[in-house]
C-alpha positions in Angstrom: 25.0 19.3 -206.4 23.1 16.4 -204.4 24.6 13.6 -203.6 23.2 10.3 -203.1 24.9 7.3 -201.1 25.2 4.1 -201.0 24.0 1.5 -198.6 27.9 0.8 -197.7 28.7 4.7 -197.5 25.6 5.8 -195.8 26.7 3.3 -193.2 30.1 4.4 -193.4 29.5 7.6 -193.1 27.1 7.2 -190.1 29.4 5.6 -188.5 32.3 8.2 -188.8 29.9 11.0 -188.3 28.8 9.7 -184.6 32.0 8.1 -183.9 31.8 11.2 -180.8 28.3 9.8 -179.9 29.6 6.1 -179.7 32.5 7.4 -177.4 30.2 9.2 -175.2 27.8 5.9 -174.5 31.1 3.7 -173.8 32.4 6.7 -171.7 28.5 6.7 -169.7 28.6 3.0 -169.8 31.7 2.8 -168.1 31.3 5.6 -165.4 27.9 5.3 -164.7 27.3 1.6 -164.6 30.6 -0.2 -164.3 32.8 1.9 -162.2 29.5 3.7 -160.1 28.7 -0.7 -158.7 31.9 -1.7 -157.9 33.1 2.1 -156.3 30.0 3.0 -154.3 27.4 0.2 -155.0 24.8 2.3 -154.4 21.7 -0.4 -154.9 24.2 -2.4 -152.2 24.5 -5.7 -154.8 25.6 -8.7 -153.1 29.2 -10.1 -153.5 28.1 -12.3 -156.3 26.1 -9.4 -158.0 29.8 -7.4 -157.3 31.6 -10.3 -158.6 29.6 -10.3 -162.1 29.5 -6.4 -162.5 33.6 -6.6 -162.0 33.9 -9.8 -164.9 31.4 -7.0 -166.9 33.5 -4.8 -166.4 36.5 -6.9 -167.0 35.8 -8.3 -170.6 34.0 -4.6 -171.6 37.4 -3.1 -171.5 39.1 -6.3 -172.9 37.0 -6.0 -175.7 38.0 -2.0 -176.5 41.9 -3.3 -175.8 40.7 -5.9 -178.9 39.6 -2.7 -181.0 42.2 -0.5 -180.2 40.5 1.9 -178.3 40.5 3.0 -174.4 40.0 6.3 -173.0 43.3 7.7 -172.1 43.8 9.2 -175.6 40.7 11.6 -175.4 39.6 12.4 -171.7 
């Protein structure tokens, strides 16, 4: 049997079936560019480059408190 979906399920079920995929590029997002500048700042940014990174860094995980979601359920 074929199945054929709908644009609201084929999004739908995009969505569920990379929901891993989406977690990985927060998880990359938040080690490798948020946490990497304002732990080692490797590029050495200025204070104000710093300062901007951290309010980045700031409303990125506010927004994921808004959703529900953080990373101390899965890592």
């Amino acid at each position: 049997m074929i199945y054929t979906l709908q644009t609201k399920d084929k999004q739908e079920f995009y969505m569920i079936s990379h929901a891993e995929d989406f977690y990985w590029v927060l998880w990359d997002f938040a080690q490798d560019v948020l946490r990497h500048h304002l732990k080692h700042n490797p590029e050495e940014l200025t204070e104000e480059q710093l300062d901007i990174v951290d309010k980045i860094s700031d409303r990125f995980y506010e927004i994921m408190s808004e959703h529900g979601v953080d990373f101390e359920h899965v890592s």
